[in-house]
C-alpha positions as CSV (number, residue, x, y, z in Angstrom):
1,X,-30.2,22.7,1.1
2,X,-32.8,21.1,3.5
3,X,-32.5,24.7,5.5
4,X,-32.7,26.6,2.2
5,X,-35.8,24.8,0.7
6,X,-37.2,22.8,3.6
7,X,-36.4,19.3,1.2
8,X,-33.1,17.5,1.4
9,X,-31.4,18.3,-2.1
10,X,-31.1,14.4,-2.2
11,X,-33.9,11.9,-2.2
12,X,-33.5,8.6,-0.7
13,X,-32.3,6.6,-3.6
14,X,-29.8,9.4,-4.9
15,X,-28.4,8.7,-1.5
16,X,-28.8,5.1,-2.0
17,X,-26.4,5.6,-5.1
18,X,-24.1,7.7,-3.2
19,X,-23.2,4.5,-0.8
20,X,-23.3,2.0,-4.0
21,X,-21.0,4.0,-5.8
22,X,-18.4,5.2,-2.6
23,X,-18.7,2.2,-0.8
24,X,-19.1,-0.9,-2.4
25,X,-15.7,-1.1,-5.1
26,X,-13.3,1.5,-3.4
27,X,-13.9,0.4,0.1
28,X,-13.5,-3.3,-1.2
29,X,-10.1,-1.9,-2.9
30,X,-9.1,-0.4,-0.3
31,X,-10.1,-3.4,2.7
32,X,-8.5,-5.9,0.3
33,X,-5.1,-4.0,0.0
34,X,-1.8,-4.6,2.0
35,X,-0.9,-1.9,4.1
36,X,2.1,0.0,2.6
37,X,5.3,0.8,4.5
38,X,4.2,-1.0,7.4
39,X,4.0,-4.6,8.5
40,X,1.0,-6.7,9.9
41,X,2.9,-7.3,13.4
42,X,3.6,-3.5,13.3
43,X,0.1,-2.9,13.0
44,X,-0.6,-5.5,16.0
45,X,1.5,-3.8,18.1
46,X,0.6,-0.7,18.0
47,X,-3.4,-1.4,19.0
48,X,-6.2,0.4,17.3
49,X,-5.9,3.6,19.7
50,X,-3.0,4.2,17.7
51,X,-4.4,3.5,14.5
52,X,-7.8,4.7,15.0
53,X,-7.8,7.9,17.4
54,X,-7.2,11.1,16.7
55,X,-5.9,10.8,13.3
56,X,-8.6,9.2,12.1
57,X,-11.5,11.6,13.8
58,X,-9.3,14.4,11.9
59,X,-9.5,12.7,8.4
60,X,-12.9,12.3,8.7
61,X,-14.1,15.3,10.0
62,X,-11.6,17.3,7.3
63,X,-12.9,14.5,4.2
64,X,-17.0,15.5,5.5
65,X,-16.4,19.0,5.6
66,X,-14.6,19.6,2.4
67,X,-17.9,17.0,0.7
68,X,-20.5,19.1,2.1
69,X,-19.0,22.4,1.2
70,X,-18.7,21.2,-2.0
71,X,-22.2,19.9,-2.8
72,X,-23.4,23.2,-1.2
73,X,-21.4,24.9,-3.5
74,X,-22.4,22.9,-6.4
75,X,-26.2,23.1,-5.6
76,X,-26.3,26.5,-5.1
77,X,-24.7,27.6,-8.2
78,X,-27.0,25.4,-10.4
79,X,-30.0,26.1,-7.7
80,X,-31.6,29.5,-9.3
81,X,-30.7,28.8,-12.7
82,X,-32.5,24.6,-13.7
83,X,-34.7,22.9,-12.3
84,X,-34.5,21.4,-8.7
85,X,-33.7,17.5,-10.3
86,X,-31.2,19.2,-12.0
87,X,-29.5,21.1,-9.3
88,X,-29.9,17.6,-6.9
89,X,-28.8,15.6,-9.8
90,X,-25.4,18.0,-9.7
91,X,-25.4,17.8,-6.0
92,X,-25.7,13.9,-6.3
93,X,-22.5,14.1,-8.9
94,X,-20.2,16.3,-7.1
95,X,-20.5,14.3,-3.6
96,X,-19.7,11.1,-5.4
97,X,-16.8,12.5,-7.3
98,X,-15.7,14.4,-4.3
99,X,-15.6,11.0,-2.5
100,X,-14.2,9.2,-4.9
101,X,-11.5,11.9,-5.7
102,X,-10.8,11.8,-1.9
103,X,-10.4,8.3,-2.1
104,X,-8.1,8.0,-4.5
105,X,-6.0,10.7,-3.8
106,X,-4.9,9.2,-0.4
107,X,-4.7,5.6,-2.1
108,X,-1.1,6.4,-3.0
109,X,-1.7,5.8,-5.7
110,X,-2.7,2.1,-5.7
111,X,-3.8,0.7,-9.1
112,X,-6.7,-1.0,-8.2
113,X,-8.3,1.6,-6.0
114,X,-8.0,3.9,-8.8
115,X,-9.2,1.8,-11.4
116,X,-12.5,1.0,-8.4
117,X,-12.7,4.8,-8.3
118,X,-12.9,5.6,-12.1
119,X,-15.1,2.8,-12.2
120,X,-17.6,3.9,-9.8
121,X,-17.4,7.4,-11.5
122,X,-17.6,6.0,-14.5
123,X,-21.1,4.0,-13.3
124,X,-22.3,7.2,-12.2
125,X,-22.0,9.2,-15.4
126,X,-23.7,6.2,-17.1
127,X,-26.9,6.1,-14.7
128,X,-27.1,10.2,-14.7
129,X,-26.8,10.7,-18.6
130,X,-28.6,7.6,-19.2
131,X,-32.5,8.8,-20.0
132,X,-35.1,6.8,-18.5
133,X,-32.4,4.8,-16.0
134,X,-31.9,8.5,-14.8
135,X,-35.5,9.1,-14.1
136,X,-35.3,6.1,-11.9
137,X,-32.9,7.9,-9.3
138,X,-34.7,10.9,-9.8
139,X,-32.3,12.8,-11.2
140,X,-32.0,14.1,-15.0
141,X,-28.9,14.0,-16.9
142,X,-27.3,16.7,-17.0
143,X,-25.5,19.7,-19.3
144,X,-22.5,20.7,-19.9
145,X,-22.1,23.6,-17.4
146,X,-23.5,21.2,-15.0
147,X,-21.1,18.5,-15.2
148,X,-18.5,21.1,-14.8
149,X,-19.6,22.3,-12.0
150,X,-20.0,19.5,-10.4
151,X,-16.4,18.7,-11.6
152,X,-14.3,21.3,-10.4
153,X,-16.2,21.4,-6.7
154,X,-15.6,17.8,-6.7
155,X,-12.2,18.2,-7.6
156,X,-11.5,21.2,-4.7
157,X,-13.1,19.3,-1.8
158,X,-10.9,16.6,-3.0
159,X,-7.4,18.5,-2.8
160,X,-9.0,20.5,-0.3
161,X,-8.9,17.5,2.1
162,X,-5.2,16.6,1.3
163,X,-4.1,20.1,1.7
164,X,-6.0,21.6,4.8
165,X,-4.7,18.5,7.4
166,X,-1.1,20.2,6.5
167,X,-2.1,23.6,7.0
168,X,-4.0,23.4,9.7
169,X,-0.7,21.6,11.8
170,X,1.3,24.5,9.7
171,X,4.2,21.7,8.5
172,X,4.0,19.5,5.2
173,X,3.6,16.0,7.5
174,X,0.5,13.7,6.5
175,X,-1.3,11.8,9.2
């Protein structure tokens, strides 16, 4: 977007609200879990190399790529039709949701990260359709067609990052 327009699609407290909302009650959820399948001495063993190498540089780099691709996506299809707070306010929706839906899709399924995620989502929609608290993040709530854009690229990027680790080691194995 910045290349595009020479402004960052997202102004500082949209990205503000982007850490609030995918960091504060998933991350929590997620720190505050026991680890499934696997034991605390197993994890002890093993030493963060194992834990946090290359596995982890993959998820990441996999979970940023399929975010930006789809907030690019998102902002470019509501770019040349609204307003620019419009199309930043979908760009601001679709990276949230595509983190959250990221997040929760590799949660197996844990209740309480799911119930952190829809929260936070839920948060979200309440401070973008919400006139006046909306104008305070600079965004504007938003339409329809809007929301459902921001939906479905949300939703890709998040099956996107489940499914491309698998193809791109060509077996059905997670990490």
């Amino acid at each position: 977007g910045s290349l595009a327009t020479g402004r960052s699609p997202l102004n500082a407290r949209q990205l503000l609200l982007v850490n609030l909302l995918t960091d504060a009650a998933p991350a929590l959820a997620i720190a505050a879990r026991p680890p499934r399948g696997v034991s605390a001495d197993q994890l002890l063993s093993e030493g963060p190399d194992t834990s946090l190498a290359s596995a982890l540089d993959r998820a990441i780099a996999v979970r940023a790529a399929a975010t930006t691709a789809a907030t690019a996506t998102a902002w470019l299809l509501t770019g040349p039709w609204v307003t620019p707070t419009r199309a930043s306010t979908t760009a601001l929706v679709t990276t949230v949701g595509a983190q959250l839906g990221q997040t929760i899709m590799t949660s197996s399924r844990d209740p309480i990260v799911l119930v952190a995620g829809v929260g936070s989502a839920a948060v979200l929609l309440g401070v973008v359709q919400t006139p006046g608290l909306s104008q305070l993040f600079g965004c504007t709530p938003l339409d329809p067609l809007a929301l459902a854009i921001a939906g479905g690229s949300a939703s890709t990027a998040s099956v996107a990052a489940q499914v491309l680790p698998r193809v791109m080691r060509g077996d059905g194995t997670r990490d």
